[in-house]
N, CA, C and O atoms as a GROMACS GRO file, in nm:
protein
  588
    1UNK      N    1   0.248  -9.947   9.124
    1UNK     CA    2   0.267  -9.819   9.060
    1UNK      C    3   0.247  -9.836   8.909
    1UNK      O    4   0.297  -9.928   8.845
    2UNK      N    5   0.154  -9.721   8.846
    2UNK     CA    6   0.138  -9.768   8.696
    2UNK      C    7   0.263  -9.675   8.619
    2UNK      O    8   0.315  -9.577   8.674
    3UNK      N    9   0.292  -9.713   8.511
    3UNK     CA   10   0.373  -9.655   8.400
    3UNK      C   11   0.312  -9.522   8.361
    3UNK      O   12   0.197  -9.516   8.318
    4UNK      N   13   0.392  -9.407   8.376
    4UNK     CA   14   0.362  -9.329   8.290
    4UNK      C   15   0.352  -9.299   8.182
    4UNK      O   16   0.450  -9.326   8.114
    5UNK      N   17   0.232  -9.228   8.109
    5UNK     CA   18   0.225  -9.216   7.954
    5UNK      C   19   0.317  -9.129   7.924
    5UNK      O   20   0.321  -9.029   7.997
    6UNK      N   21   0.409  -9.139   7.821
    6UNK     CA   22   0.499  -9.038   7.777
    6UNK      C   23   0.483  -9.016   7.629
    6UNK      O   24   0.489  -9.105   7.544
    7UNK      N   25   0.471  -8.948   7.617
    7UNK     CA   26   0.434  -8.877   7.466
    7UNK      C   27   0.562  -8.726   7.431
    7UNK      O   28   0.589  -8.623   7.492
    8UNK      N   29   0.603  -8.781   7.321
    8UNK     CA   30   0.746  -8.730   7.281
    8UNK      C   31   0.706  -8.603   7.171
    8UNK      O   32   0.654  -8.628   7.062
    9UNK      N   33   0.730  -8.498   7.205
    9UNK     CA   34   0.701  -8.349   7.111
    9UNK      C   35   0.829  -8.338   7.026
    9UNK      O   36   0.936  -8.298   7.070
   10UNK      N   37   0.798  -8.390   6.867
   10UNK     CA   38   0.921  -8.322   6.816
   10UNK      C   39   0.880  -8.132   6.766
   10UNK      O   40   0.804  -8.098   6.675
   11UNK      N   41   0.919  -8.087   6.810
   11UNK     CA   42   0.945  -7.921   6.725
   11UNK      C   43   0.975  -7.954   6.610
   11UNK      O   44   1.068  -8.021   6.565
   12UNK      N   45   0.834  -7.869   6.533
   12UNK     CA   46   0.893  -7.835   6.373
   12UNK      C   47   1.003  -7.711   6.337
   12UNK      O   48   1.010  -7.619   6.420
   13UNK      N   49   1.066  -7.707   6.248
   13UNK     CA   50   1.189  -7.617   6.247
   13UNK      C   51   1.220  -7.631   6.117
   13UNK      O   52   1.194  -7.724   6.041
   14UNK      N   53   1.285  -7.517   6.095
   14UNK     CA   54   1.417  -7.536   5.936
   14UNK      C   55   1.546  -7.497   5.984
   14UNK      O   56   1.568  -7.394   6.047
   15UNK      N   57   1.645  -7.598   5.944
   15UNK     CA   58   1.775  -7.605   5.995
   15UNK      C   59   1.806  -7.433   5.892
   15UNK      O   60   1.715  -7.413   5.811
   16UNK      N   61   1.884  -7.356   5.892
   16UNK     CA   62   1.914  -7.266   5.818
   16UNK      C   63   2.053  -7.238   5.859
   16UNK      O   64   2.083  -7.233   5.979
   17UNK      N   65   2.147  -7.220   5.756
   17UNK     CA   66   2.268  -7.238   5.744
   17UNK      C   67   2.306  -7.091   5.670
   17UNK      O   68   2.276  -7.066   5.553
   18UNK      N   69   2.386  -6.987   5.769
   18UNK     CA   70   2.439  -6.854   5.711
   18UNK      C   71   2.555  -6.846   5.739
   18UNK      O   72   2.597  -6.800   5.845
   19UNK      N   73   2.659  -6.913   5.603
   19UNK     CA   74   2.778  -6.882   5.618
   19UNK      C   75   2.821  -7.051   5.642
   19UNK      O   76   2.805  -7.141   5.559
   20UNK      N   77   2.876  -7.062   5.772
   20UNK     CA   78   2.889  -7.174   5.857
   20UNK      C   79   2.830  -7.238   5.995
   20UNK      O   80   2.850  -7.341   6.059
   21UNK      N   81   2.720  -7.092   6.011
   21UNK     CA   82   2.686  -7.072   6.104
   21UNK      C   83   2.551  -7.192   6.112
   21UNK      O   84   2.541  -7.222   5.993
   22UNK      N   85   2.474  -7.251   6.166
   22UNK     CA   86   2.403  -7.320   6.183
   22UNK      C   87   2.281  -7.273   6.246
   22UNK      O   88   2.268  -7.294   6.367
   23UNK      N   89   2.192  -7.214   6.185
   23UNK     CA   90   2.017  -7.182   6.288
   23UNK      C   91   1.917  -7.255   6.250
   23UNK      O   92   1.901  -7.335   6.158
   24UNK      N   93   1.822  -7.196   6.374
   24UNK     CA   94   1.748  -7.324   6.402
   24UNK      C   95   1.606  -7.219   6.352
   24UNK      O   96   1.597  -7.116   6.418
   25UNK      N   97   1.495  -7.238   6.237
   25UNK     CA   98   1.383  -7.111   6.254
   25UNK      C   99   1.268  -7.241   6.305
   25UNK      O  100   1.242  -7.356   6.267
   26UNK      N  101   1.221  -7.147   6.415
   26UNK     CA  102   1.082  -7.259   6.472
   26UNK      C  103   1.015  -7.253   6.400
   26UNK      O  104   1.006  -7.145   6.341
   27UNK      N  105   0.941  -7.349   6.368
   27UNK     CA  106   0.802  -7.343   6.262
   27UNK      C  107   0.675  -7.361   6.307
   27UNK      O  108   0.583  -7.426   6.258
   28UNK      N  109   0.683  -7.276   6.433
   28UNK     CA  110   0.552  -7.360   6.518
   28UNK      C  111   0.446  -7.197   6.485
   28UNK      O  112   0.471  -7.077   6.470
   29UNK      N  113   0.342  -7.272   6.484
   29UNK     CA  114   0.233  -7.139   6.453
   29UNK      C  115   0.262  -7.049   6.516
   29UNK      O  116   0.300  -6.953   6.449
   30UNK      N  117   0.262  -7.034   6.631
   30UNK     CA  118   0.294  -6.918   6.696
   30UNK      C  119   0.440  -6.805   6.648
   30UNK      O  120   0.447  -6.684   6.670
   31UNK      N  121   0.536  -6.887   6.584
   31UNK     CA  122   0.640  -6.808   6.524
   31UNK      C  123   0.628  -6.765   6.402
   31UNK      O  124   0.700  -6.672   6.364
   32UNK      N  125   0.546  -6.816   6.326
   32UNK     CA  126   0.476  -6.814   6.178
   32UNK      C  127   0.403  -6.696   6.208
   32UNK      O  128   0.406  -6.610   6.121
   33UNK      N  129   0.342  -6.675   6.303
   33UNK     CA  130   0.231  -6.585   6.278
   33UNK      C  131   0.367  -6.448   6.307
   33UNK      O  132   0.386  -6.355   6.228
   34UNK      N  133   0.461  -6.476   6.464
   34UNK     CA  134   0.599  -6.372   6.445
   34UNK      C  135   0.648  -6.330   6.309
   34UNK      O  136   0.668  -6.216   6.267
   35UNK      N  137   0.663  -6.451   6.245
   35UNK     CA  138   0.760  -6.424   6.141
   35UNK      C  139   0.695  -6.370   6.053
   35UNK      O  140   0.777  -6.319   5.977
   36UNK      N  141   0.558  -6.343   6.006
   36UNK     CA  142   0.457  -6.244   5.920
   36UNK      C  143   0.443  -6.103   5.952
   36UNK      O  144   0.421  -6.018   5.865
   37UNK      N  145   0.456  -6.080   6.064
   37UNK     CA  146   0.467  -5.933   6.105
   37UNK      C  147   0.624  -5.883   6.105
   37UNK      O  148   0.654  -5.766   6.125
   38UNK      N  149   0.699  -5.962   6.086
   38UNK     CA  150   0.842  -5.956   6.079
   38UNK      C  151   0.849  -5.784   6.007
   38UNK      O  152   0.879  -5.680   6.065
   39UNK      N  153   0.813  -5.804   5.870
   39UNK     CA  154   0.780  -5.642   5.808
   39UNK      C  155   0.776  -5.550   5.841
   39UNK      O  156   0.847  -5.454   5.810
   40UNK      N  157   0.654  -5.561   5.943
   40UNK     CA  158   0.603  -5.451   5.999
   40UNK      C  159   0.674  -5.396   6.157
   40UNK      O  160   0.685  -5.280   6.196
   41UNK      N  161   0.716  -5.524   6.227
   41UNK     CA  162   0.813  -5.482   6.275
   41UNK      C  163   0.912  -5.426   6.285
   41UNK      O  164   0.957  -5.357   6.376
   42UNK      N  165   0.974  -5.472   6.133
   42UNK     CA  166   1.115  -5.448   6.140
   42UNK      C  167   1.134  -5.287   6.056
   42UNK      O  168   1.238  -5.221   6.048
   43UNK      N  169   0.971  -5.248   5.989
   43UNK     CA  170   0.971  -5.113   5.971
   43UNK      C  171   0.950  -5.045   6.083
   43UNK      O  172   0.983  -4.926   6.077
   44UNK      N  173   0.895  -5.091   6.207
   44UNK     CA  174   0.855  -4.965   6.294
   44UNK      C  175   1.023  -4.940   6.342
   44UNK      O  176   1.052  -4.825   6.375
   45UNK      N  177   1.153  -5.070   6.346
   45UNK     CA  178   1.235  -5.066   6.422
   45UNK      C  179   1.314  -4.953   6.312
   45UNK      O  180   1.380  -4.859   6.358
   46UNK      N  181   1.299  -4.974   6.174
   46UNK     CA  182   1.384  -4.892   6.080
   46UNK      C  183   1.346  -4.716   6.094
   46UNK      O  184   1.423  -4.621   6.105
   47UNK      N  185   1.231  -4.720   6.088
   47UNK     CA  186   1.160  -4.506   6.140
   47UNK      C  187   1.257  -4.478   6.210
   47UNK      O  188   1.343  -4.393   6.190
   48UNK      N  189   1.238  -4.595   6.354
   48UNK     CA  190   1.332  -4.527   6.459
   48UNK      C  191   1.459  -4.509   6.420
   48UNK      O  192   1.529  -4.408   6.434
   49UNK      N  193   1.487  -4.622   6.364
   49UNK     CA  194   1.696  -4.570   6.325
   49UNK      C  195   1.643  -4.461   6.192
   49UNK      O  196   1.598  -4.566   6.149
   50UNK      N  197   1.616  -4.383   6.116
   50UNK     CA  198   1.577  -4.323   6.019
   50UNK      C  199   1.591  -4.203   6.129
   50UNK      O  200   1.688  -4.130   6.147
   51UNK      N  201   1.461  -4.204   6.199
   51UNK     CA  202   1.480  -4.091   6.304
   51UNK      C  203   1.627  -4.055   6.370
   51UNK      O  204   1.683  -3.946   6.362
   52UNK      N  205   1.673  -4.167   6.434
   52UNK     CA  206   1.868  -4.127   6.466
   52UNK      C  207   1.929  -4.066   6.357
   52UNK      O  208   1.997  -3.965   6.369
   53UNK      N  209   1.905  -4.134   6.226
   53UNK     CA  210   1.980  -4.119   6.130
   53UNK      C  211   1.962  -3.924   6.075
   53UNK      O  212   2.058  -3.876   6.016
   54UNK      N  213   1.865  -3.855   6.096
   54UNK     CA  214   1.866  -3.735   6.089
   54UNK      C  215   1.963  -3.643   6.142
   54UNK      O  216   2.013  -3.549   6.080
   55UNK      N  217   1.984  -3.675   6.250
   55UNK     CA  218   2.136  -3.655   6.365
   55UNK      C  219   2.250  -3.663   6.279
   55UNK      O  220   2.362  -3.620   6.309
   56UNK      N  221   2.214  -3.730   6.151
   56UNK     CA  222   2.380  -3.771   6.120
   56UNK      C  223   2.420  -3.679   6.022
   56UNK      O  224   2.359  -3.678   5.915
   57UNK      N  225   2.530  -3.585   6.046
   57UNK     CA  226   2.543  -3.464   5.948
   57UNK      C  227   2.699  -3.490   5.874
   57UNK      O  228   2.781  -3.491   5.966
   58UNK      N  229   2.752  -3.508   5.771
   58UNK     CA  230   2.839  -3.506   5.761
   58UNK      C  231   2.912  -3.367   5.709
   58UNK      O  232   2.898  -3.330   5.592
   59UNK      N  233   2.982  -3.299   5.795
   59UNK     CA  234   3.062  -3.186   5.800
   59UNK      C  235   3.155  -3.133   5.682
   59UNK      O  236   3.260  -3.196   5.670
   60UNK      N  237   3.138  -3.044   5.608
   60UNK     CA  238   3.190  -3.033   5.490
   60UNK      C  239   3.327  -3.097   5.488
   60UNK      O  240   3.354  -3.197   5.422
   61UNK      N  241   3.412  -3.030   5.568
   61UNK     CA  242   3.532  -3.008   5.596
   61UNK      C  243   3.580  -3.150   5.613
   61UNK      O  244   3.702  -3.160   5.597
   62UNK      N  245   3.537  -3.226   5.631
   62UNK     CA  246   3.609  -3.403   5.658
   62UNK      C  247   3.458  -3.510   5.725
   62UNK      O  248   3.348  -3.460   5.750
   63UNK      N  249   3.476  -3.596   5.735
   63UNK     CA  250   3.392  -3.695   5.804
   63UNK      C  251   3.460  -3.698   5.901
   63UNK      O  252   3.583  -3.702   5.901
   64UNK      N  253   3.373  -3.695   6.016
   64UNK     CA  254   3.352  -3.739   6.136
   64UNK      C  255   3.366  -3.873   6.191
   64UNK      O  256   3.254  -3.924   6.190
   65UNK      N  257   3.452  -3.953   6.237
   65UNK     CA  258   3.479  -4.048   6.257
   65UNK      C  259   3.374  -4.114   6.364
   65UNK      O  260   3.367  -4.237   6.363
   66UNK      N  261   3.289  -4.038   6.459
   66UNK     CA  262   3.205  -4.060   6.545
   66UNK      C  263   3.070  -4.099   6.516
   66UNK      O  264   3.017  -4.203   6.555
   67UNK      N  265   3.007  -3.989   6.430
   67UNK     CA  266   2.934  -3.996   6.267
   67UNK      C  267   2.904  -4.128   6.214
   67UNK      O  268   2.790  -4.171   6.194
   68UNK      N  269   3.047  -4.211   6.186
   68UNK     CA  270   3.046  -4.291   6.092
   68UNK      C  271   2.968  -4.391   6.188
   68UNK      O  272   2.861  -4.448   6.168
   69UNK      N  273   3.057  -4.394   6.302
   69UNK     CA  274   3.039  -4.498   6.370
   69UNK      C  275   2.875  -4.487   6.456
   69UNK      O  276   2.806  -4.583   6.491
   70UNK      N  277   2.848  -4.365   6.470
   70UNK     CA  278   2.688  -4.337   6.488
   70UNK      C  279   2.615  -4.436   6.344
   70UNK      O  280   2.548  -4.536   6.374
   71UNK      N  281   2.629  -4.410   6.239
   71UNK     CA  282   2.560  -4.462   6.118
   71UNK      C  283   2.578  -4.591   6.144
   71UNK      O  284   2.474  -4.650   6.176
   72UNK      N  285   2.668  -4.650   6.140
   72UNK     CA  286   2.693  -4.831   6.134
   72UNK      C  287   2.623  -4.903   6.252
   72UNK      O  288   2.576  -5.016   6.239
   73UNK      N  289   2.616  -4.823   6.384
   73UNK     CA  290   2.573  -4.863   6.505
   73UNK      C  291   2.399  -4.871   6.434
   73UNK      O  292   2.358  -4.986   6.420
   74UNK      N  293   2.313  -4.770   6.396
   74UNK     CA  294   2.219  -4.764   6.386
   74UNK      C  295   2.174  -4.880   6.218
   74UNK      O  296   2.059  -4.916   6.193
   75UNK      N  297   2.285  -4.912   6.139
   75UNK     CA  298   2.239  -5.007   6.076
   75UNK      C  299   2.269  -5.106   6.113
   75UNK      O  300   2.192  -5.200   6.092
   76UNK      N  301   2.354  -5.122   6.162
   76UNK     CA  302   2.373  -5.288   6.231
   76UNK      C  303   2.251  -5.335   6.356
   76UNK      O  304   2.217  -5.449   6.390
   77UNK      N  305   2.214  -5.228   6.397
   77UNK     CA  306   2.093  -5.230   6.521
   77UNK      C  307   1.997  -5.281   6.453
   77UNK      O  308   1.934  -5.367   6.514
   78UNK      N  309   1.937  -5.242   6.264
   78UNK     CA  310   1.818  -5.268   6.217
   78UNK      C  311   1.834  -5.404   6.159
   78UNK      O  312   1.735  -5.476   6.145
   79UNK      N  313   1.921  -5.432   6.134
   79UNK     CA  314   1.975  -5.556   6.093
   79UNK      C  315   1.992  -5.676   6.216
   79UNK      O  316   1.936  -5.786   6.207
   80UNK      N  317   2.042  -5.652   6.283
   80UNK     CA  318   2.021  -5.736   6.405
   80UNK      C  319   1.885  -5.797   6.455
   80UNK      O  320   1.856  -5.911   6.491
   81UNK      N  321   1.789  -5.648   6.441
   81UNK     CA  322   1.700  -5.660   6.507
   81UNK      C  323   1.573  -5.779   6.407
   81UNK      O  324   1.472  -5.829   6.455
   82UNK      N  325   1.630  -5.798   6.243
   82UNK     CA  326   1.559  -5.858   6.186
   82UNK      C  327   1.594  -6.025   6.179
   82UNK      O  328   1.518  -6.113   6.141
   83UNK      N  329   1.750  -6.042   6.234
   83UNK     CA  330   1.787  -6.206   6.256
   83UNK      C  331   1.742  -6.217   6.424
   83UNK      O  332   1.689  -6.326   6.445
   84UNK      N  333   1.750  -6.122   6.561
   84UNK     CA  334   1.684  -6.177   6.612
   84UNK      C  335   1.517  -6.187   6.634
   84UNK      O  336   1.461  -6.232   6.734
   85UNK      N  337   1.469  -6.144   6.542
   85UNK     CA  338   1.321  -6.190   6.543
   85UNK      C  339   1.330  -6.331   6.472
   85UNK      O  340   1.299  -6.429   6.540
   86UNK      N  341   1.364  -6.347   6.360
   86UNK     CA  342   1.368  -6.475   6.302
   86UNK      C  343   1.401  -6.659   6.401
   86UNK      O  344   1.345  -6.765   6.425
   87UNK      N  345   1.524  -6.591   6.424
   87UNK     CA  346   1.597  -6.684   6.498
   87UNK      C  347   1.682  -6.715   6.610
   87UNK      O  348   1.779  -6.790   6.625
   88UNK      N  349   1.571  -6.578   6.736
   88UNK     CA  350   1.609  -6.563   6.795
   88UNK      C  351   1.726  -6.444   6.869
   88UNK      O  352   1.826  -6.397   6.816
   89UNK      N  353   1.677  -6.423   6.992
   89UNK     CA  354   1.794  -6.291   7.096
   89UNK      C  355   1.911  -6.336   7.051
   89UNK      O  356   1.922  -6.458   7.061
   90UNK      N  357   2.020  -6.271   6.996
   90UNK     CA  358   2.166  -6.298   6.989
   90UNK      C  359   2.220  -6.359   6.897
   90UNK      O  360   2.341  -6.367   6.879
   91UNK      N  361   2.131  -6.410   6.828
   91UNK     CA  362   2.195  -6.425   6.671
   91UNK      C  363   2.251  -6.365   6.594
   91UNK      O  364   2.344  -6.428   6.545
   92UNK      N  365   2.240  -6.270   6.558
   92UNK     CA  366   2.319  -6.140   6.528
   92UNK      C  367   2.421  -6.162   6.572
   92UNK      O  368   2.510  -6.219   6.508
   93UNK      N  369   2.433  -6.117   6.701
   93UNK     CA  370   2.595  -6.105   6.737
   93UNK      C  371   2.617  -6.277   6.717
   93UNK      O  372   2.724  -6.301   6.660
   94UNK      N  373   2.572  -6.347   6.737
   94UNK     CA  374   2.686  -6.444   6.696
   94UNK      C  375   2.748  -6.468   6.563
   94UNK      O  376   2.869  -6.492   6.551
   95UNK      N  377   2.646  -6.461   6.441
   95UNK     CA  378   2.694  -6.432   6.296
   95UNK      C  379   2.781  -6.310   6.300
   95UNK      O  380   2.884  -6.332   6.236
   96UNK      N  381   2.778  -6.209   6.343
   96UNK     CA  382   2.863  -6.087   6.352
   96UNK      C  383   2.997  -6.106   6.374
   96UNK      O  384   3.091  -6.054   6.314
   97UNK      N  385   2.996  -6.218   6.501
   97UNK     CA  386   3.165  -6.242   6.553
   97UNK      C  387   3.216  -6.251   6.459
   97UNK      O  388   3.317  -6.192   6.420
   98UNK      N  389   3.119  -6.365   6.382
   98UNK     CA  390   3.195  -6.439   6.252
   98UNK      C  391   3.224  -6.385   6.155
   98UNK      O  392   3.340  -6.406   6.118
   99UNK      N  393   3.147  -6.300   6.076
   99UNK     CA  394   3.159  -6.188   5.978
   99UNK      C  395   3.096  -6.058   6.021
   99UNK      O  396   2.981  -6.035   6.060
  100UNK      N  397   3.182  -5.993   6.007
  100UNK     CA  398   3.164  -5.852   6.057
  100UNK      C  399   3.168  -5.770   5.936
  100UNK      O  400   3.253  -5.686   5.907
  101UNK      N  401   3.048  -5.812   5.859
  101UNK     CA  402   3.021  -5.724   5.744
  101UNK      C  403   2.868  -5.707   5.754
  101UNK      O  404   2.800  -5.805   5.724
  102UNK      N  405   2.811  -5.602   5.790
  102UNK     CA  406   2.677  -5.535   5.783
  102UNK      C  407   2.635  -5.552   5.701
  102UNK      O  408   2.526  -5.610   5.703
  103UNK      N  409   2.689  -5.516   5.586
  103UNK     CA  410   2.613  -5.505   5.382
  103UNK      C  411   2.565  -5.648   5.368
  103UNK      O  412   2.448  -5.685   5.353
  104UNK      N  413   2.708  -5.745   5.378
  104UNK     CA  414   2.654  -5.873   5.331
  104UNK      C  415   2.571  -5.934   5.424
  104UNK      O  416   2.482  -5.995   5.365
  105UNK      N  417   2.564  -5.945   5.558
  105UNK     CA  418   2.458  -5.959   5.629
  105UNK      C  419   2.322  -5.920   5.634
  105UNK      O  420   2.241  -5.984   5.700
  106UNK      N  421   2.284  -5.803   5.556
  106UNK     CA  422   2.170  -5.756   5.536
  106UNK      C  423   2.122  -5.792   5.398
  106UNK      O  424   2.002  -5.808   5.376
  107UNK      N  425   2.206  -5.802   5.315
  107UNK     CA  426   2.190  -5.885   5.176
  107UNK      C  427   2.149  -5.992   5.154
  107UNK      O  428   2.093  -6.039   5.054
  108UNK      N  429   2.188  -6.054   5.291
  108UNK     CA  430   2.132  -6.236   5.265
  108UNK      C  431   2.000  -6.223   5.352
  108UNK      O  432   1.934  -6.326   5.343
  109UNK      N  433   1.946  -6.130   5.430
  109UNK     CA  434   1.792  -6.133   5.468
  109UNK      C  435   1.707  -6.169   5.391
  109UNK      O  436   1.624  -6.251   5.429
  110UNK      N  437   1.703  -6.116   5.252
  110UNK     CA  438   1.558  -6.136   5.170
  110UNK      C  439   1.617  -6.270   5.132
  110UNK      O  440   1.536  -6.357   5.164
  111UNK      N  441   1.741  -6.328   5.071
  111UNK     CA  442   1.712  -6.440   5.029
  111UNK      C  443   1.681  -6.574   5.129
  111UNK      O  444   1.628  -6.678   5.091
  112UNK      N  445   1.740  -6.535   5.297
  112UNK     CA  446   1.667  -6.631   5.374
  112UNK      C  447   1.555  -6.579   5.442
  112UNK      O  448   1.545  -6.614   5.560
  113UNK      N  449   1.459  -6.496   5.392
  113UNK     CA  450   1.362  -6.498   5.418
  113UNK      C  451   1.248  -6.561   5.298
  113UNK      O  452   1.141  -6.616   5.325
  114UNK      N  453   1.296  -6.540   5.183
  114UNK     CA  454   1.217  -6.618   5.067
  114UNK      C  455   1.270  -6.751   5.110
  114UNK      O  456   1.269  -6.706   5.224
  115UNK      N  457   1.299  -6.828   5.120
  115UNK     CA  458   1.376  -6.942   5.134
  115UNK      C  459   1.264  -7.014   5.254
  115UNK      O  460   1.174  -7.096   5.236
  116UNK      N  461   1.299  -6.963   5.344
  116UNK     CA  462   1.124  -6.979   5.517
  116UNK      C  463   1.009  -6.948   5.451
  116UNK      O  464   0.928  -7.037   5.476
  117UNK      N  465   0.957  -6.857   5.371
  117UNK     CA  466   0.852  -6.812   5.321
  117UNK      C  467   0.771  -6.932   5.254
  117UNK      O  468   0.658  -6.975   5.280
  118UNK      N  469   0.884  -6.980   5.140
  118UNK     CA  470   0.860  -7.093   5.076
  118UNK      C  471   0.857  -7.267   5.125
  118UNK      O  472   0.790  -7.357   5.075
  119UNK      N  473   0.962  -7.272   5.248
  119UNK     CA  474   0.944  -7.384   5.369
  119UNK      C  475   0.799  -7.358   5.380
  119UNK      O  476   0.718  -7.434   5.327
  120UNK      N  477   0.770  -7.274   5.436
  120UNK     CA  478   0.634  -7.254   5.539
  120UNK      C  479   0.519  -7.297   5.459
  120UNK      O  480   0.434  -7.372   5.506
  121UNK      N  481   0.513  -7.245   5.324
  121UNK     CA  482   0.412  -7.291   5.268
  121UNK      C  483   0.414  -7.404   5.212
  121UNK      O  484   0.308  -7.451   5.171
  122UNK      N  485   0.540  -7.478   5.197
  122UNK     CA  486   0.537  -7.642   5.169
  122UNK      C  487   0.449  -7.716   5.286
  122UNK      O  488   0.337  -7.762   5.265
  123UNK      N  489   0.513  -7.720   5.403
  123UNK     CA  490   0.492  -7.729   5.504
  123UNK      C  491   0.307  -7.702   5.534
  123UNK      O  492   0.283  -7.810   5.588
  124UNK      N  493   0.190  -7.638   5.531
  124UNK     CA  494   0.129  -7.571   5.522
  124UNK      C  495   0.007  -7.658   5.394
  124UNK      O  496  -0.113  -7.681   5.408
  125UNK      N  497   0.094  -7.686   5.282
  125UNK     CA  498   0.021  -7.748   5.213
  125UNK      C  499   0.021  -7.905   5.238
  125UNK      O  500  -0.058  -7.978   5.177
  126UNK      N  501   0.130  -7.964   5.349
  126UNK     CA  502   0.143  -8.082   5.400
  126UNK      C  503   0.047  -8.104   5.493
  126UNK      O  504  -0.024  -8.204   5.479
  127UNK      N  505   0.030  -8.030   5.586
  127UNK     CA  506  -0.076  -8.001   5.665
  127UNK      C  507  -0.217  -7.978   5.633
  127UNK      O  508  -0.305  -8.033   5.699
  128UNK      N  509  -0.240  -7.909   5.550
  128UNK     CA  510  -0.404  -7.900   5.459
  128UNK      C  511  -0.441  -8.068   5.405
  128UNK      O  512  -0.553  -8.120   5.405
  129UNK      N  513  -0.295  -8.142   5.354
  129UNK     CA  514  -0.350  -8.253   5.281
  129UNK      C  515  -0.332  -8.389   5.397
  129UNK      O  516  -0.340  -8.505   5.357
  130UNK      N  517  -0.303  -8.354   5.559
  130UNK     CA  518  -0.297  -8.443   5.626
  130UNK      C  519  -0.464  -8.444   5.694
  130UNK      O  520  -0.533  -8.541   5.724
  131UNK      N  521  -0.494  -8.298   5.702
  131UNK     CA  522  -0.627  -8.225   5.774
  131UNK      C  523  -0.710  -8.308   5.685
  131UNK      O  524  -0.798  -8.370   5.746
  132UNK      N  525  -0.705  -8.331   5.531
  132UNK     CA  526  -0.809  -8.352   5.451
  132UNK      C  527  -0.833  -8.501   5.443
  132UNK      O  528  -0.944  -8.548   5.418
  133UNK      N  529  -0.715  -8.581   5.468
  133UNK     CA  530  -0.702  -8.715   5.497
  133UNK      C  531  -0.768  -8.736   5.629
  133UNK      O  532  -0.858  -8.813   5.661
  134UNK      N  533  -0.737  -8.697   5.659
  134UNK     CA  534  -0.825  -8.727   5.872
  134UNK      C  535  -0.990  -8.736   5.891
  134UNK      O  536  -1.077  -8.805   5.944
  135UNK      N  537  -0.973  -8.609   5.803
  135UNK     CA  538  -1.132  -8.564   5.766
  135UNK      C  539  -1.188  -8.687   5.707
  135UNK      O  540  -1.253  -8.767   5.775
  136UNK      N  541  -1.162  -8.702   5.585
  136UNK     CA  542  -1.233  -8.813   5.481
  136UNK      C  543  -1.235  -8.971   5.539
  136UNK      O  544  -1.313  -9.065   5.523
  137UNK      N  545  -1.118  -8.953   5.609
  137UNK     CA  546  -1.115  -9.089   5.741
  137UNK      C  547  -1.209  -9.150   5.818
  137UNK      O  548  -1.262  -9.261   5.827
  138UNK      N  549  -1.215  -9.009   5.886
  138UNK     CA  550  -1.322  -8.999   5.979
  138UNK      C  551  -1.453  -8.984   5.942
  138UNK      O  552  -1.516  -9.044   6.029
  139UNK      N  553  -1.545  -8.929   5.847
  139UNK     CA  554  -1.643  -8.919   5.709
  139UNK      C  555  -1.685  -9.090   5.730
  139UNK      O  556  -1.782  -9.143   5.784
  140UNK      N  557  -1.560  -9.150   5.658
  140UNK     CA  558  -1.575  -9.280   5.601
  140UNK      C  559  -1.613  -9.383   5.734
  140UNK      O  560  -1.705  -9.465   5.732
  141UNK      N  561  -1.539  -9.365   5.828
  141UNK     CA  562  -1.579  -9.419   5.951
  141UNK      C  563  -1.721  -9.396   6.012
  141UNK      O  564  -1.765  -9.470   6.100
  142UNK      N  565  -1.779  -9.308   5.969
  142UNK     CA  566  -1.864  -9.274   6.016
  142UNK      C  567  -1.997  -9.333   5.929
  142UNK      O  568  -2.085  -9.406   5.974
  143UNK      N  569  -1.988  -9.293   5.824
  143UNK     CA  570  -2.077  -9.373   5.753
  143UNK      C  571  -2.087  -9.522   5.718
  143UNK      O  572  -2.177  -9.592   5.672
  144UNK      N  573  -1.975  -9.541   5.753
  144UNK     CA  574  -1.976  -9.736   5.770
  144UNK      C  575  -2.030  -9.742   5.863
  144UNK      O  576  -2.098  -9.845   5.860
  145UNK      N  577  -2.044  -9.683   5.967
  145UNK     CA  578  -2.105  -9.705   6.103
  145UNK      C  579  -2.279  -9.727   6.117
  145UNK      O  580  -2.351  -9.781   6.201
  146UNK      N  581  -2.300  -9.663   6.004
  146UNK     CA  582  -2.458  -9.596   6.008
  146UNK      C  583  -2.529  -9.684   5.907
  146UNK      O  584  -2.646  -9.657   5.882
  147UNK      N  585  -2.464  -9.798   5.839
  147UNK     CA  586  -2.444  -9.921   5.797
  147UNK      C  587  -2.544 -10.008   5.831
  147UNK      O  588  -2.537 -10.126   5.797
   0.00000   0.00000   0.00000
């Protein structure tokens, strides 16, 4: 019986840390290319709560306690919906258990999204200068050959 070849896949990733909480953002092209439409996603998901949000009338006479909780449901929904694209179904609610503050949860989006933005393109320029090494490698191999 021969040995099998085993060849070990590490996943690229950025550990990302909100709060105490510990996430994992994949860095694999295919989520890169997710995480670029992230925008545009997460505007088509905001129209729609914008659209709910028309529904929401507040009554001269007092606020509506139902109201309120209509409004928070529909921002916490747009907000959710932008940590689980990032880092996954249910992230949200798990940072949520932990802090159950909407504002500051939506506050720290842009700065961990500049934060991946700027990973990605480190990352990106590591890759261009490994591509360019391989290349010139292989170039050089080649013309020693023809020697």
């Amino acid at each position: 019986m021969t040995k099998p070849i085993e060849i070990n896949i590490k996943r690229s990733g950025i550990p990302v840390k909100v709060g105490s909480i510990e996430l994992w953002f994949d860095q694999s092209l295919e989520n890169i290319k997710r995480f670029s439409n992230l925008e545009s996603i997460a505007l088509a998901k905001l129209k729609e709560a914008e659209e709910n949000e028309k529904h929401f009338h507040f009554p001269e006479e007092g606020i509506d306690e139902s109201v309120i909780d209509a409004k928070l449901d529909a921002d916490k929904e747009f907000v959710a919906i932008q940590y689980d694209i990032m880092f996954g179904d249910g992230t949200f609610k798990k940072i949520y258990k932990k802090y159950p503050d909407v504002l500051a949860l939506a506050e720290a989006l842009d700065p961990i999204g500049f934060a991946i933005s700027e990973r990605i393109e480190e990352k990106e320029k590591e890759r261009s200068k490994i591509a360019q090494q391989t290349k010139a490698q292989f170039l050089n191999k080649k013309a020693s050959k023809k020697k």
